[in-house]
N, CA, C and O atoms as CSV, one atom per row, in Angstrom:
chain,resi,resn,atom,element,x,y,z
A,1,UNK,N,N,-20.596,21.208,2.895
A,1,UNK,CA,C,-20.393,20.785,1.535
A,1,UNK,C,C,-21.287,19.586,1.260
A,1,UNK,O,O,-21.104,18.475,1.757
A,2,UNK,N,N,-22.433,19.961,0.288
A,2,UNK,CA,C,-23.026,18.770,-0.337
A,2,UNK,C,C,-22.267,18.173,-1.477
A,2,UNK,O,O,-21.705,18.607,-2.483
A,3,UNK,N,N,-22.492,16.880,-0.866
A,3,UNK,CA,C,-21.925,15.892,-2.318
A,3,UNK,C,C,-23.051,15.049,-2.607
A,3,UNK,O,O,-23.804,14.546,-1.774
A,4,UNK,N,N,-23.105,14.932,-3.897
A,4,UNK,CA,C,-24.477,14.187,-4.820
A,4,UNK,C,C,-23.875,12.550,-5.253
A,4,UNK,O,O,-22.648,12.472,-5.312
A,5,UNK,N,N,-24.306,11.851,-5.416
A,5,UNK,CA,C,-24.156,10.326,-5.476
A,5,UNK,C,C,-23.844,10.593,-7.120
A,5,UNK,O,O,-23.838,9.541,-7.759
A,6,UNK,N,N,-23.687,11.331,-7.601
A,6,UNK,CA,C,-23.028,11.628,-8.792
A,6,UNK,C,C,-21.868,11.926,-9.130
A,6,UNK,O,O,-21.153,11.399,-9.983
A,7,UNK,N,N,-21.596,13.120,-8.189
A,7,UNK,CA,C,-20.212,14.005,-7.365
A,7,UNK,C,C,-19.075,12.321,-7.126
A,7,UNK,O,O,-18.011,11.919,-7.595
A,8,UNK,N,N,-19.972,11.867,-6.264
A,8,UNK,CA,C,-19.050,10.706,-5.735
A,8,UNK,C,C,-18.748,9.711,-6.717
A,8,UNK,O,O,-17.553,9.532,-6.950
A,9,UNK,N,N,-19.379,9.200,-7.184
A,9,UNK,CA,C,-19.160,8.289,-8.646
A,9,UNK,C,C,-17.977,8.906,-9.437
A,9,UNK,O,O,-16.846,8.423,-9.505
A,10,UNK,N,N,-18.296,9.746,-9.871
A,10,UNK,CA,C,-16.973,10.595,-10.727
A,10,UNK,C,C,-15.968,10.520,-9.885
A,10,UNK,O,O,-15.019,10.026,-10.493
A,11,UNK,N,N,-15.621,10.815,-8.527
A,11,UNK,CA,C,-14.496,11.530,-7.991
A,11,UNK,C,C,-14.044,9.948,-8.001
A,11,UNK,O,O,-13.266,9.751,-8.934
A,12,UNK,N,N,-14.251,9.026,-7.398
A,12,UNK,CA,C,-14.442,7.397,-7.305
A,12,UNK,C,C,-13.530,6.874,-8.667
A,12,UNK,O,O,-12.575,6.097,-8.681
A,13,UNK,N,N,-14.216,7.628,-9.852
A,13,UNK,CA,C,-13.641,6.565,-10.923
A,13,UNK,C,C,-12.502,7.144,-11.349
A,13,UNK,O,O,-11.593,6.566,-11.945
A,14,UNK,N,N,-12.563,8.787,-10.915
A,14,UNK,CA,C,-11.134,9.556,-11.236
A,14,UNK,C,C,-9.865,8.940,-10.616
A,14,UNK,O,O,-8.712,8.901,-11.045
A,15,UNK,N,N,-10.448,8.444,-9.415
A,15,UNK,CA,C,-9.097,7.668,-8.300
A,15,UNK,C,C,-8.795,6.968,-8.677
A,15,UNK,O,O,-7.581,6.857,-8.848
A,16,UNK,N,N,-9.850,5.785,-9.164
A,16,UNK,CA,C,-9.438,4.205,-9.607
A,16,UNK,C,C,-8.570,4.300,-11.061
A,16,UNK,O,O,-7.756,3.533,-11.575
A,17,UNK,N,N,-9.198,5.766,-11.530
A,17,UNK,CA,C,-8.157,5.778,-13.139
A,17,UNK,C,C,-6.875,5.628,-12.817
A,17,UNK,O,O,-5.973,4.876,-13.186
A,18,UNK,N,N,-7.002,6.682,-11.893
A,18,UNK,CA,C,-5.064,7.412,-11.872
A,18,UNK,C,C,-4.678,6.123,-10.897
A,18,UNK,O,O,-3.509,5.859,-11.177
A,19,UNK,N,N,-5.112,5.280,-9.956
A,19,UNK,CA,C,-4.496,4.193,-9.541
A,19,UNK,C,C,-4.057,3.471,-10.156
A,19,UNK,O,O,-2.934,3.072,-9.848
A,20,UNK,N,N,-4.723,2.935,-11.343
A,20,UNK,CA,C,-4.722,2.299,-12.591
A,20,UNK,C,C,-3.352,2.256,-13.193
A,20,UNK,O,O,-2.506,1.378,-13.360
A,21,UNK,N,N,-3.477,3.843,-13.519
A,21,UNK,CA,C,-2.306,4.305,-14.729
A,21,UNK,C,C,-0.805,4.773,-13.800
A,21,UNK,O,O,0.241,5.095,-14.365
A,22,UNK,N,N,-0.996,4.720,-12.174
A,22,UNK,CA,C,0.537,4.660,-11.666
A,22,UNK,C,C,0.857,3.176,-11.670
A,22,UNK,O,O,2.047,2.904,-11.828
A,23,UNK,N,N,0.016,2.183,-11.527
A,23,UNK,CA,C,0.159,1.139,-10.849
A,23,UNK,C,C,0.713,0.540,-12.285
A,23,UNK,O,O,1.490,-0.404,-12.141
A,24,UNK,N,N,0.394,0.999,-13.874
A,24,UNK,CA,C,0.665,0.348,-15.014
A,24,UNK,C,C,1.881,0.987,-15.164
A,24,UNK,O,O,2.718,0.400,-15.851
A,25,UNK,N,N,2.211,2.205,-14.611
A,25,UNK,CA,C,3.259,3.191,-15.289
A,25,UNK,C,C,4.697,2.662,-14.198
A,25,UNK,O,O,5.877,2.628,-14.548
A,26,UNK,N,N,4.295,2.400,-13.221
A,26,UNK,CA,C,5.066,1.800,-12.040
A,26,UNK,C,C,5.585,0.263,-12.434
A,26,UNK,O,O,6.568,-0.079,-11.777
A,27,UNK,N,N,5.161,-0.592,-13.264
A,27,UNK,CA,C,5.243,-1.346,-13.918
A,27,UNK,C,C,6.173,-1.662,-15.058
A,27,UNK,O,O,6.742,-2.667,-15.484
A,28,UNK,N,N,6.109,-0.631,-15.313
A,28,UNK,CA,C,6.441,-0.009,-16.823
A,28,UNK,C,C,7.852,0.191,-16.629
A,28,UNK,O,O,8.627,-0.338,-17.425
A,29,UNK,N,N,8.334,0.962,-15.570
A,29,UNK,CA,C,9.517,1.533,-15.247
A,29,UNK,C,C,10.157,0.615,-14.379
A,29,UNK,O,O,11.377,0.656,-14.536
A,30,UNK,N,N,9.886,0.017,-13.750
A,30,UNK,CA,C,10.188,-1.101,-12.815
A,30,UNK,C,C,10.925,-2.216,-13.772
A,30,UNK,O,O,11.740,-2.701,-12.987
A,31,UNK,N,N,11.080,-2.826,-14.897
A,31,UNK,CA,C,11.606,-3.520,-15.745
A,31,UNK,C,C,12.385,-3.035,-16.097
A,31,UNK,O,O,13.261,-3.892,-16.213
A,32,UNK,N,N,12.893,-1.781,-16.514
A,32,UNK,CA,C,13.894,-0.598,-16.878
A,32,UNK,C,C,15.360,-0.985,-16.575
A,32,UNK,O,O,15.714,-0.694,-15.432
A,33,UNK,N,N,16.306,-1.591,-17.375
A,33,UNK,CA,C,17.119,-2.292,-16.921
A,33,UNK,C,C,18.348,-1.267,-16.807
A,33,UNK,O,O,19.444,-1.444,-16.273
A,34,UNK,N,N,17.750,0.046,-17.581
A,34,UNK,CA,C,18.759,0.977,-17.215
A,34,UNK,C,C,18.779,1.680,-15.527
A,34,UNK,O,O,19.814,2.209,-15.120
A,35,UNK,N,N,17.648,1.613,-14.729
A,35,UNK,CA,C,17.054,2.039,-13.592
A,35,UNK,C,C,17.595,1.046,-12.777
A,35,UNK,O,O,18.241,1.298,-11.760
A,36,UNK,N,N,17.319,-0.235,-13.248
A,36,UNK,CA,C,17.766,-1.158,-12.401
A,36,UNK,C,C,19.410,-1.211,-12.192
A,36,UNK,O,O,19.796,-1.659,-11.113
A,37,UNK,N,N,20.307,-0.823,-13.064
A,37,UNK,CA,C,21.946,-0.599,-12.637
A,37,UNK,C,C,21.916,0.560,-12.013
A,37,UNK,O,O,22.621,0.507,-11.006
A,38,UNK,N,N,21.400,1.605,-12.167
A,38,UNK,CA,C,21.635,2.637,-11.123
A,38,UNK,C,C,21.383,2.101,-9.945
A,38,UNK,O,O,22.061,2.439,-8.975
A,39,UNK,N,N,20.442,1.244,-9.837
A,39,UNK,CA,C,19.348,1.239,-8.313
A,39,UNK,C,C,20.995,0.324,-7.538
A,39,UNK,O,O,21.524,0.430,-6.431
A,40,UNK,N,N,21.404,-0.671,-8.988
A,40,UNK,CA,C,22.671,-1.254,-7.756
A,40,UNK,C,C,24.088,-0.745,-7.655
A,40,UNK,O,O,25.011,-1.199,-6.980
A,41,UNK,N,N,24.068,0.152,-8.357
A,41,UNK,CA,C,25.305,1.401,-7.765
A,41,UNK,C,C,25.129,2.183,-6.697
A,41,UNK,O,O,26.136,2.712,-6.228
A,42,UNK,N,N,23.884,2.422,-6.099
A,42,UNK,CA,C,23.607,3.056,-5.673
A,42,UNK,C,C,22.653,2.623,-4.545
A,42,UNK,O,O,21.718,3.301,-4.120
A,43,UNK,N,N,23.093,1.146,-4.030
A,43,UNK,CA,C,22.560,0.267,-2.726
A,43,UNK,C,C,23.450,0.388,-1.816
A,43,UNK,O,O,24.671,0.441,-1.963
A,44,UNK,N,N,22.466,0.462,-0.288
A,44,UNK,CA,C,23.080,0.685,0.796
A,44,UNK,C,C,23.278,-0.262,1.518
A,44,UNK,O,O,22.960,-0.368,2.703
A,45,UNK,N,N,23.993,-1.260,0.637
A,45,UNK,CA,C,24.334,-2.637,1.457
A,45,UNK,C,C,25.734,-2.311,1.613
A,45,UNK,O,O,26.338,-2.916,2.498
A,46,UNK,N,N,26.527,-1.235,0.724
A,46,UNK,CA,C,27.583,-1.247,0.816
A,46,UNK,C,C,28.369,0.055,1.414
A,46,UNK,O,O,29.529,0.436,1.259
A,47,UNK,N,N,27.165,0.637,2.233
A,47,UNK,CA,C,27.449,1.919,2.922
A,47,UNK,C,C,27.267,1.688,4.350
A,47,UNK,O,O,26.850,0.541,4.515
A,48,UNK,N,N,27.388,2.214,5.268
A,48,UNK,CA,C,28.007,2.406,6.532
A,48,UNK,C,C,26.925,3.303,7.501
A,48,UNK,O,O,27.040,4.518,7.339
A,49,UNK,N,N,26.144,2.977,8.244
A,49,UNK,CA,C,25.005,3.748,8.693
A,49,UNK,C,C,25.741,3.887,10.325
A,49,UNK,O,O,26.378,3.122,11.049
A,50,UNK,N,N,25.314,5.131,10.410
A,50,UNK,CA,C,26.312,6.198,11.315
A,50,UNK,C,C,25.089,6.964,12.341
A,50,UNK,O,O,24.332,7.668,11.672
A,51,UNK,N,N,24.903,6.952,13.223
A,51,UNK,CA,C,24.090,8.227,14.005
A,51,UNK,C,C,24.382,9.593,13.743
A,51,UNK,O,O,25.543,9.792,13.383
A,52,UNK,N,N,23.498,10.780,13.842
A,52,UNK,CA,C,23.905,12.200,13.628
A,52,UNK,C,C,22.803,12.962,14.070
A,52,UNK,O,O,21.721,12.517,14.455
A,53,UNK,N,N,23.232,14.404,13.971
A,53,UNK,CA,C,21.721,14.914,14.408
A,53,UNK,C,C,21.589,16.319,13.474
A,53,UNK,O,O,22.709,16.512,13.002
A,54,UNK,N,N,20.938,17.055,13.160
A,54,UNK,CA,C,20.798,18.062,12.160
A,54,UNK,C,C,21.029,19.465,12.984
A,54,UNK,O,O,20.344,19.624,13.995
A,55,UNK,N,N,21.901,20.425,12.626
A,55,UNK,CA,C,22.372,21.653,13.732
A,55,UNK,C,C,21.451,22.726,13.104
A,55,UNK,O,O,21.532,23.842,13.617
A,56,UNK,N,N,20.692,22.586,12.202
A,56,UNK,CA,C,20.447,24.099,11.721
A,56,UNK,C,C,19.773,25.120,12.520
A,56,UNK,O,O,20.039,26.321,12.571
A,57,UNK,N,N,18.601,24.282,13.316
A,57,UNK,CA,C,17.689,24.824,14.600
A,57,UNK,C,C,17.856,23.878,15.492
A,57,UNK,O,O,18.230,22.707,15.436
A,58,UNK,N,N,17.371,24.882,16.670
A,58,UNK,CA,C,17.644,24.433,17.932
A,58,UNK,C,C,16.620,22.927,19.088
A,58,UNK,O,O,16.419,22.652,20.271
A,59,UNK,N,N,16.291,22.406,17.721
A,59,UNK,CA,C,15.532,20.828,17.871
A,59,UNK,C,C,16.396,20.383,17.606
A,59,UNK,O,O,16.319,19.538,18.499
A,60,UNK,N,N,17.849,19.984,16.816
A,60,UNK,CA,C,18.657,18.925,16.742
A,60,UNK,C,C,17.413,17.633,16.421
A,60,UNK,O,O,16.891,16.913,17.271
A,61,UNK,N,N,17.244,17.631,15.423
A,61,UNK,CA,C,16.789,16.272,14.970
A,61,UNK,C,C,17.449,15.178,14.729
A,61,UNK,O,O,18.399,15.362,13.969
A,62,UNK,N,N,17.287,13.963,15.136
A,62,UNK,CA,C,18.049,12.978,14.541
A,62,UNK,C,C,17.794,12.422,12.907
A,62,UNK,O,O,16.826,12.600,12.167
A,63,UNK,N,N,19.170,11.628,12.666
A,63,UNK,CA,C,19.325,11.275,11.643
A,63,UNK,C,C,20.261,10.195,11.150
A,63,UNK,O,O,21.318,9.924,11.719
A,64,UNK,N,N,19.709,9.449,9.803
A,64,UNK,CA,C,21.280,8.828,9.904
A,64,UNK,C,C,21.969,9.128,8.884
A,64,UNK,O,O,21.335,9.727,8.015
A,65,UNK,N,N,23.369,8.866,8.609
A,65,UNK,CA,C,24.338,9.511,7.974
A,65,UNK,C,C,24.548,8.056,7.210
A,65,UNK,O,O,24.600,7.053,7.923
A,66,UNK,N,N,24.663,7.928,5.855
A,66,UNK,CA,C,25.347,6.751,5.376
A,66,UNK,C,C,26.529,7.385,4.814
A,66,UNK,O,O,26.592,8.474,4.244
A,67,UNK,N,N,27.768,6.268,5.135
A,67,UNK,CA,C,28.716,6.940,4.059
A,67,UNK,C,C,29.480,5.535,3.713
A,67,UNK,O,O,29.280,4.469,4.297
A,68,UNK,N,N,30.618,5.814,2.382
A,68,UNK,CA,C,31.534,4.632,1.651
A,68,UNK,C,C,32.584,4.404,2.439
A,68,UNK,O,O,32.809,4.919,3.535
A,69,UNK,N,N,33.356,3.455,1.736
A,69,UNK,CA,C,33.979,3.054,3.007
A,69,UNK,C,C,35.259,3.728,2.883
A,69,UNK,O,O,36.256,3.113,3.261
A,70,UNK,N,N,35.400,5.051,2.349
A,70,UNK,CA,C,36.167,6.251,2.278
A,70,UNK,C,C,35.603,7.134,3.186
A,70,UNK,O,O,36.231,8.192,3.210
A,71,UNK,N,N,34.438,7.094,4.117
A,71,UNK,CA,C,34.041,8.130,4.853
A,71,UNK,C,C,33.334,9.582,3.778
A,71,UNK,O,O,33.520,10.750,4.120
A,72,UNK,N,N,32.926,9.388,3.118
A,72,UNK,CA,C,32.489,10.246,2.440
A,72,UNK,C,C,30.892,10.066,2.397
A,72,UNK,O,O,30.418,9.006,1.990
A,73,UNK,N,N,30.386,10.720,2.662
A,73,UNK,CA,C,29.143,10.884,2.879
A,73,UNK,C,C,27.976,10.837,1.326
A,73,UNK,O,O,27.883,11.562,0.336
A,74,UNK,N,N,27.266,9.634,1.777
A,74,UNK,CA,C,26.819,9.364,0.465
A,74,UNK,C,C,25.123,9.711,0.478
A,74,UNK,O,O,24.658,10.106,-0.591
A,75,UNK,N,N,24.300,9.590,1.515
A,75,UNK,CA,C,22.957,9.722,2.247
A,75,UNK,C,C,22.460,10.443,3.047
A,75,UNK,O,O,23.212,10.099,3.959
A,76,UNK,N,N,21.855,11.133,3.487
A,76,UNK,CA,C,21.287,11.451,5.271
A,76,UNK,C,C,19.658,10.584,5.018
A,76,UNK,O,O,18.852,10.502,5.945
């Protein structure tokens, strides 16, 4: 695969765009004060981190399990 010092310029400024416009849009949403009460209903300072391992195939992967302090499983 040839690439032309043209090719590269474009592909270059296509990246720096879309870096641009997550990094403004990431911004954007990040102040979101409705995002921000979910984010603290929904912190794991107040959940319970547990060892486990996944049964579906025969690798058993590990994992961790968070749950409330009802034992109810809130994470893997």
């Amino acid at each position: 695969m040839v690439t032309s010092r043209r090719k590269f310029i474009k592909i270059s400024a296509l990246g720096l765009g879309g870096l641009a416009a997550t990094s403004t849009a990431y911004k954007l949403f990040a102040t979101n004060p409705i995002l921000q009460a979910s984010n603290k209903n929904n912190s794991s300072d107040k959940f319970i981190r547990s060892a486990t391992y996944c049964e579906v195939c025969f690798w058993k992967c590990a994992a961790w399990t968070y749950t409330d302090t009802n034992g109810n499983i809130k994470k893997l």
